[in-house]
C-alpha positions, 0 to 999 in steps of 0.5 A: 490966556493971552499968549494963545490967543495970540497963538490962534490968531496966527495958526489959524490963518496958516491952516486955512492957507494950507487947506487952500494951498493944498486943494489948489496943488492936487486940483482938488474941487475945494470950496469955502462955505458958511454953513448955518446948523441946527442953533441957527450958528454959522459955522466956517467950513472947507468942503471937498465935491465928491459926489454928483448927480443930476436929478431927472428934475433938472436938480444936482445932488451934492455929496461933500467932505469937510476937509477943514474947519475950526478947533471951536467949531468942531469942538462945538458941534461934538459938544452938542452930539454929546448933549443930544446922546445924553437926552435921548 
């Protein structure tokens, strides 16, 4: 268990560097956010703009990608999908 540990702790920070690395390569509009879900959880995301609109109220509209998040992250929230398609 202690050998992926210290697997993770070095991959990790590689996948986020080439997430980055390849936004900024293809001038792709990439932002880093901290998104909070529904169990109040803040989940550490790479996001990709493409979609915008402005509102006649003077307001944006946003349509985003994920283009990068954690293993334990995605794995989180496909487990909760699970959980809610099993209760309904």
């Amino acid at each position: 268990m202690n050998v992926l540990s210290h697997i993770s702790d070095i991959i990790i920070p590689l996948l986020l560097f080439y997430i980055v690395g390849y936004g900024v390569v293809s001038r792709v509009k990439v932002y880093e956010a901290f998104l909070t879900i529904w169990t109040k959880e803040v989940l550490h995301v790479f996001l990709e703009v493409v979609r915008v609109e402005n509102k006649q109220n003077g307001k944006f509209e946003y349509g985003a990608i994920f283009i990068g998040m954690s293993e334990m992250d995605a794995s989180r929230i496909e487990t909760y999908g699970t959980i809610q398609n099993m209760n309904v």
